[in-house]
BALOBA-853904 format. One record per residue (C-alpha): residue number from 1; z, y, x. Coordinates in Angstrom, 1 decimal, padded with zeros to 4 digits. Layout:
! BALOBA-853904
REC  nr     pz     py     px
REC NUM      Z      Y      X
...
! end
This chain:
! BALOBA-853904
REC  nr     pz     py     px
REC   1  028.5  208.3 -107.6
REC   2  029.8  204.7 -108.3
REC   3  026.1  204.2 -110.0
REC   4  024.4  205.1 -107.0
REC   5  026.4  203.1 -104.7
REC   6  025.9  199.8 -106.5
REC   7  022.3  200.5 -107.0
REC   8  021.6  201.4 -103.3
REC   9  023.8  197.7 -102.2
REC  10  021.6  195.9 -105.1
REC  11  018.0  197.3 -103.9
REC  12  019.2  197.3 -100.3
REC  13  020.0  193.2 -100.7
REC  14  016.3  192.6 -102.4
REC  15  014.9  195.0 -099.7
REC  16  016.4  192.6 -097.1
REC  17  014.6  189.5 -098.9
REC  18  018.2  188.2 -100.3
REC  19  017.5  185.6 -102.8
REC  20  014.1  184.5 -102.2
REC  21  012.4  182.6 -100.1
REC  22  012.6  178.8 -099.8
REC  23  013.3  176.0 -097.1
REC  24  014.3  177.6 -093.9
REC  25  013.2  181.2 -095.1
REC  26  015.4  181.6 -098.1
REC  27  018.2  183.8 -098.0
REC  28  021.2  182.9 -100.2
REC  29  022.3  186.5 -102.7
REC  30  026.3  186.1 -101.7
REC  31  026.9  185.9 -097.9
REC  32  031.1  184.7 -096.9
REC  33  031.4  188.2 -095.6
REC  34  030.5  189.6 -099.2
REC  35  033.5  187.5 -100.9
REC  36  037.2  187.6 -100.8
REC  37  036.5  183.8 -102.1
REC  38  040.1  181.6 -103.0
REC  39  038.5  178.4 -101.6
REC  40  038.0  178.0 -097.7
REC  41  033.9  179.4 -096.9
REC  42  032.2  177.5 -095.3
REC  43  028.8  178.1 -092.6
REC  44  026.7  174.6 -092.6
REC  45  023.8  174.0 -090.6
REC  46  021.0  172.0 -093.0
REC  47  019.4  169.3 -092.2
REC  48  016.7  169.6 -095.2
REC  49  016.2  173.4 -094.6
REC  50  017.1  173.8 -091.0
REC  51  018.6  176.7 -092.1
REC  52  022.6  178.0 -092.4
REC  53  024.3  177.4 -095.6
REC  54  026.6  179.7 -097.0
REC  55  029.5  178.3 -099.3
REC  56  032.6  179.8 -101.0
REC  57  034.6  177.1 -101.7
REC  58  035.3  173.4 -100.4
REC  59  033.9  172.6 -103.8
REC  60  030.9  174.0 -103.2
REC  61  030.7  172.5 -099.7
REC  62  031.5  168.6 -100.9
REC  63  028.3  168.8 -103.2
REC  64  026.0  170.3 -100.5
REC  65  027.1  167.4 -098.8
REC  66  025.9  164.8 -101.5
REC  67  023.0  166.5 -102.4
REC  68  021.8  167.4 -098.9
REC  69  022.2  163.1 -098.3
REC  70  020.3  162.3 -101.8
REC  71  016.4  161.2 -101.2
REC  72  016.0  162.8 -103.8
REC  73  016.4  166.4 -103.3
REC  74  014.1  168.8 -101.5
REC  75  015.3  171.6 -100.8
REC  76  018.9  173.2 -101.5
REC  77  019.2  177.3 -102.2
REC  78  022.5  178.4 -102.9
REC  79  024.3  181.5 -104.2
REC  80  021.1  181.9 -106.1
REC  81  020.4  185.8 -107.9
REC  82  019.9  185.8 -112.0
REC  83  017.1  188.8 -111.2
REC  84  016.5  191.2 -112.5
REC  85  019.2  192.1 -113.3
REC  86  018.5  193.5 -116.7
REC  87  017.7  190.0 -118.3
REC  88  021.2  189.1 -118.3
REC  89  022.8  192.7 -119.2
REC  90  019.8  191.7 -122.6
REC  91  021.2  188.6 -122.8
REC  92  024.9  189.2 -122.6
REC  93  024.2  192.3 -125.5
REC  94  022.5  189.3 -127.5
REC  95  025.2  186.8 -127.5
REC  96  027.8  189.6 -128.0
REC  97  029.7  188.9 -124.4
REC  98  030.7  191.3 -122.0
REC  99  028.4  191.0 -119.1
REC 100  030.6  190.3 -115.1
REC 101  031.3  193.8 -113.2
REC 102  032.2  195.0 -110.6
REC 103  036.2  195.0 -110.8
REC 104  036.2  198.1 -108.6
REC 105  033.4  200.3 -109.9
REC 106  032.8  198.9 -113.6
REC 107  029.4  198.3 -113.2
REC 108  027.2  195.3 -113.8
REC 109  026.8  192.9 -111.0
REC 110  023.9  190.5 -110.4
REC 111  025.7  187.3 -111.5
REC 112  024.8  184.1 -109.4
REC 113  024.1  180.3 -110.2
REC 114  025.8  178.2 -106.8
REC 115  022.9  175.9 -106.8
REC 116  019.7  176.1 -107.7
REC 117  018.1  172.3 -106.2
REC 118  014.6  171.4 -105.9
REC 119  014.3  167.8 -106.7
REC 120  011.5  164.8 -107.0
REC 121  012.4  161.8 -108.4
REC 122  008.7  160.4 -108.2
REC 123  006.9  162.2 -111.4
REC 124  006.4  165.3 -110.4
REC 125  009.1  168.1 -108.7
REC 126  011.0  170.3 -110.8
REC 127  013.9  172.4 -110.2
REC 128  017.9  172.3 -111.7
REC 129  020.5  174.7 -112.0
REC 130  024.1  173.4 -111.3
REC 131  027.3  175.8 -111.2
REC 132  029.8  174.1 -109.8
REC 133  033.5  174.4 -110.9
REC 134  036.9  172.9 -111.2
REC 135  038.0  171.4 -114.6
REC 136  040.5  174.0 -115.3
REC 137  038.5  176.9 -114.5
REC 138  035.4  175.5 -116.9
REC 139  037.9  175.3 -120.0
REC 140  038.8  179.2 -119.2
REC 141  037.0  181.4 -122.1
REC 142  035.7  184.4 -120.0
REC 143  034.5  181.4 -117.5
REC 144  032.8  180.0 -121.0
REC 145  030.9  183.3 -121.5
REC 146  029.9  183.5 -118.1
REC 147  028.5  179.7 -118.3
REC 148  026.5  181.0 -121.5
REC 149  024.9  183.8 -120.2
REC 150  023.8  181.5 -117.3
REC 151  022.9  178.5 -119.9
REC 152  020.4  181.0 -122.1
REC 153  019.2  182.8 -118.4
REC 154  017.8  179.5 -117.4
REC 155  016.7  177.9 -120.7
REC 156  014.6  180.8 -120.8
REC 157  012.9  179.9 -117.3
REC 158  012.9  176.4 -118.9
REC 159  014.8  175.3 -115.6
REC 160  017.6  172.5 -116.8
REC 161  021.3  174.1 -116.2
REC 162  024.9  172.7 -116.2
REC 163  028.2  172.9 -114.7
REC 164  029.1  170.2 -112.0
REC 165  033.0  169.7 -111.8
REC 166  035.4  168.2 -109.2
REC 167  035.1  164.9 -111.4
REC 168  031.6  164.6 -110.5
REC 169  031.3  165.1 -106.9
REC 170  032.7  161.7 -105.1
REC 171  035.2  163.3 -102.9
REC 172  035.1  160.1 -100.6
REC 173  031.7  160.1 -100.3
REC 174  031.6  163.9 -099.4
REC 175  033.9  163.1 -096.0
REC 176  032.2  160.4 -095.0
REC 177  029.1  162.4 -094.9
REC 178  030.6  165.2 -093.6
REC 179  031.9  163.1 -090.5
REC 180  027.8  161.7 -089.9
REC 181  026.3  164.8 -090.8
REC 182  025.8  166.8 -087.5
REC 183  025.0  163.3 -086.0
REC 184  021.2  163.8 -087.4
REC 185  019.9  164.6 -084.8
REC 186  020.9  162.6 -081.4
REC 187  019.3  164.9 -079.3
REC 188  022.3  167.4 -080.2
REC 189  024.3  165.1 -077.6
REC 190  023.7  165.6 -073.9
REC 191  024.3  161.8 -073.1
REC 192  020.9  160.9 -075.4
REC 193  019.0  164.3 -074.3
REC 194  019.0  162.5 -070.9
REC 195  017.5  159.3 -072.2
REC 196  014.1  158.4 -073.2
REC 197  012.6  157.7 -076.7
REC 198  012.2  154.2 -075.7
REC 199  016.1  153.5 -074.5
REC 200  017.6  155.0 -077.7
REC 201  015.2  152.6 -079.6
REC 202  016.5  149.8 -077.6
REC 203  020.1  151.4 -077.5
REC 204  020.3  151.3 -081.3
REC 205  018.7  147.7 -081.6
REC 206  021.2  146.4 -079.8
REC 207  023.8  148.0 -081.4
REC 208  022.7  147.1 -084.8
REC 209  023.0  143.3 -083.5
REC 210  026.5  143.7 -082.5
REC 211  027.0  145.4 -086.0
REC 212  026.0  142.5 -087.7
REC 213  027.2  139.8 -085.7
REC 214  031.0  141.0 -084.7
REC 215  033.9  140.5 -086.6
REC 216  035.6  143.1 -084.7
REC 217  036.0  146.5 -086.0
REC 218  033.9  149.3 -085.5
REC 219  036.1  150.8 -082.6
REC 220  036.4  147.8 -080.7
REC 221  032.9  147.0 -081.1
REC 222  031.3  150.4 -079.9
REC 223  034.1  150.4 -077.1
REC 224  032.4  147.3 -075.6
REC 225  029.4  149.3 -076.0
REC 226  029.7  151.8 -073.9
REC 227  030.8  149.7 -071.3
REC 228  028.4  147.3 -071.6
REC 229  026.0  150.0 -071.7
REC 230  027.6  152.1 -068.6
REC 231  027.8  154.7 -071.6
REC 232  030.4  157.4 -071.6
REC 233  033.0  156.8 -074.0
REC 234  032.3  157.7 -077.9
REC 235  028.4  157.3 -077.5
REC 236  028.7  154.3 -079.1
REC 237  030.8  156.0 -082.2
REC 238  028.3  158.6 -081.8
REC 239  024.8  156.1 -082.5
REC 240  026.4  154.4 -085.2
REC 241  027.2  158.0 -086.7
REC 242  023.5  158.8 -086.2
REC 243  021.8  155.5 -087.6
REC 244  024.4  156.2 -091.0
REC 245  022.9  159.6 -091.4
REC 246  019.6  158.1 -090.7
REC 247  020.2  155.7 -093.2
REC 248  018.9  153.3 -090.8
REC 249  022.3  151.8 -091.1
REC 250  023.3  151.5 -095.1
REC 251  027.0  150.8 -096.3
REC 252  028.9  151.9 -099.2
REC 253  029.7  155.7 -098.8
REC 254  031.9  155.5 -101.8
REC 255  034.3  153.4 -099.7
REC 256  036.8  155.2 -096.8
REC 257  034.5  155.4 -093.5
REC 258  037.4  154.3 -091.2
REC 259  036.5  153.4 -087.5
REC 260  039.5  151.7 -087.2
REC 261  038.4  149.0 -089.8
REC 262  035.4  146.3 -090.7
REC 263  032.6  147.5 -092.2
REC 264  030.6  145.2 -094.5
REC 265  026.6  146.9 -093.8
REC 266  024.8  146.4 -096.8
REC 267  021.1  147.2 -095.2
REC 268  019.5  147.6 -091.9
REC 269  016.2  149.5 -091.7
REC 270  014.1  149.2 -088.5
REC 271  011.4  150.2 -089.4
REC 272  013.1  154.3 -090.2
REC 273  014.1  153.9 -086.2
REC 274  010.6  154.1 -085.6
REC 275  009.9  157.3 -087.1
REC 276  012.7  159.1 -086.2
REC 277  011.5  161.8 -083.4
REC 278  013.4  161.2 -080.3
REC 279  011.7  163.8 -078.5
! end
């Protein structure tokens, strides 16, 4: 019985498209309401895909963040299937490792790499593998096995695989592009649904120049803003959110993002404010 039951989930999860597709029309294997997951899941709307992201750990979440900010990454699928199945039950046999099951049942389960990233870096677009785990839990041996199996699974596909650690990921960096992520899209905010294309342009001009010529911190400066502007209050934080995630506005994300501070703007790019789509 136990058989058929974990055939009927596997073949009802490719009947339902799981783990295939790409861009907005891929569907990530593992869904939060499959996993009793240690970490706090997590449901993020992309930018790149337009899509919801599903992620089972903060981990997991605070390198979605980096690479869904990095030029160089096209599209992000996580919670990606090894299929079929069978090639990793072959290659767990070959290497002599027990293959992952199903604690309850004790039958194989399609193991899963977190990321799999399509990138271009300007020769060409290829496509990495990245599993994405603490220290600690990379130095455990059934972990090890695991990481094998997925190593030789890929190597195969001749698709470049490795494990991506706490150590790597920039946690500052991760919060501050989790504070100017959902800030994207400016038309997500009633106050700038109301204006036209034209006035945001202007809007963000003249906030730049206060950016750049103002002493003040970033608080006091959009606080005159809005009343300058006859604004509500926080539209100002709001646009300067938006021309950071635009990267119209570039500083150092590796530094704290504190409003209540200076911040020294390395780069401002006018000419991205022109192609953004204000509707």
């Amino acid at each position: 019985m136990s058989k058929r039951k974990r055939t009927s989930k596997i073949d009802k999860w490719i009947k339902e498209g799981r783990g295939t597709g790409s861009g907005v029309d891929y569907q990530p294997w593992l869904k939060i309401q499959d996993v009793s997951s240690l970490g706090r899941s997590t449901r993020l709307k992309g930018i790149k895909t337009g899509r919801q992201h599903e992620f089972l750990s903060d981990l997991e979440r605070n390198y979605f963040y980096i690479t869904e900010f990095s030029d160089a990454i096209l599209d992000i699928r996580e919670q990606f299937p090894l299929l079929p199945q069978e090639e990793t039950i072959v290659i767990a046999d070959e290497l002599g490792i027990k293959h992952p099951t199903d604690p309850k049942t004790g039958e194989p389960i399609v193991m899963t790499t977190d990321f799999l990233l399509t990138v271009d870096k300007g020769q060409g677009v290829f496509e990495v593998a990245r599993t994405i785990k603490m220290k600690d839990e990379s130095l455990n041996e059934r972990i090890l096995e695991k990481f094998e199996i997925e190593r030789e699974y890929w190597q195969r596909k001749d698709i470049d695989w490795g494990n991506v650690t706490e150590e790597e990921i920039p946690k500052t960096m991760a919060r501050n592009i989790s504070y100017i992520h959902d800030y994207h899209d400016i038309l997500d905010y009633d106050v700038f649904r109301e204006i036209s294309s034209q006035h945001i342009e202007d809007l963000s001009l003249s906030l730049m120049q206060r950016l750049l010529n103002n002493k003040h911190n970033i608080r006091v400066i959009t606080n005159e803003f809005d009343t300058d502007t006859h604004l509500p209050f926080g539209s100002g934080v709001t646009l300067f959110y938006h021309l950071l995630a635009q990267k119209i506005i570039v500083i150092d994300l590796l530094k704290p993002l504190n409003l209540e501070q200076q911040i020294d703007i390395k780069s401002i790019d006018e000419s991205k404010l022109k192609k953004v789509n204000y509707g």
